[in-house]
C-alpha atoms as one frame of an Amber mdcrd trajectory, in Angstrom:
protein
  58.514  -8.535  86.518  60.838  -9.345  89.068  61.335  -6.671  92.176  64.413
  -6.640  94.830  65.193  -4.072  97.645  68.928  -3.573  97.514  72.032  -0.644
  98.777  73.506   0.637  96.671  77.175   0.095  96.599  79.066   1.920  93.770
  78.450   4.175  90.816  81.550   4.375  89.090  80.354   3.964  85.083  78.006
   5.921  84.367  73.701   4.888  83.886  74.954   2.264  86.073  74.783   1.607
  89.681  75.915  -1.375  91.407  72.866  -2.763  93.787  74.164  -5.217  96.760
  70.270  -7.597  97.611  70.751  -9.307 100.659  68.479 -11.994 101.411  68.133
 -14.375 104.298  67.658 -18.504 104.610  66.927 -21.118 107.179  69.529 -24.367
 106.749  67.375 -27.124 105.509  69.474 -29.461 108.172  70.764 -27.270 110.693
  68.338 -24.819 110.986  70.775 -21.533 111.487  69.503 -18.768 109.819  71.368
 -17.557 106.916  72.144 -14.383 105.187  74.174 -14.284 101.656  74.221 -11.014
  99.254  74.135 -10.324  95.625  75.436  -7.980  93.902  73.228  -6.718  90.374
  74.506  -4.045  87.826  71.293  -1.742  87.572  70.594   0.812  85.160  69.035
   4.665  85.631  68.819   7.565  83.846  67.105  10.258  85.778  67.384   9.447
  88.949  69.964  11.246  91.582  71.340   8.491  93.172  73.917   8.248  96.073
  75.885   5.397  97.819  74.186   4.412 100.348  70.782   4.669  99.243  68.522
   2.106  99.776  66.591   1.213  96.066  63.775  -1.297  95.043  65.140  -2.706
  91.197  63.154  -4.208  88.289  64.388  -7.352  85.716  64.240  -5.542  82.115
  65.443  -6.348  78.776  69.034  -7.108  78.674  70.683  -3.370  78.018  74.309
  -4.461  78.535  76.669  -7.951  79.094  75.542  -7.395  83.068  72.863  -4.715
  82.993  69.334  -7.524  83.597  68.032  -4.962  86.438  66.856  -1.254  86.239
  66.404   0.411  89.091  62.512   1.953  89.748  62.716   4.347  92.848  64.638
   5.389  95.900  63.216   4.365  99.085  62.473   7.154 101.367  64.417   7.268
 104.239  62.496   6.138 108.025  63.340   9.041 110.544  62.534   8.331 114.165
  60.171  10.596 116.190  61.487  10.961 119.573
């Protein structure tokens, strides 16, 4: 099974949240690092998700047209000790 770590950027339908994977590339010629984005329609069920939150998502059985993804867990948020 296929596993990305993506933001979530909208959750207008319902069981469905739209999850933006970024990912980043070195030019074969040029060298410049590259970054392009993705955006996967995920589905959950029990989950309380937010936009915003950052999720790891999981390639399933086809559950819609778009739905390929499901998403697994939320990743817990890194607060800074100062």
């Amino acid at each position: 099974m296929k596993q990305l770590q993506g933001i979530v950027t909208t959750l207008k339908t319902p069981q469905t949240a739209q999850v933006t994977v970024a990912r980043q590339w070195k030019h074969p010629i040029y060298g410049k690092s590259v970054m392009r984005t993705k955006r996967y329609a995920c589905h959950y069920t029990e989950l309380k998700l937010e936009e915003g939150n950052e999720v790891i998502i999981e390639s399933c059985r086809p559950m819609s047209r778009t739905k390929r993804f499901k998403v697994i867990q939320i990743v817990p948020k890194v607060t800074k000790v100062a």
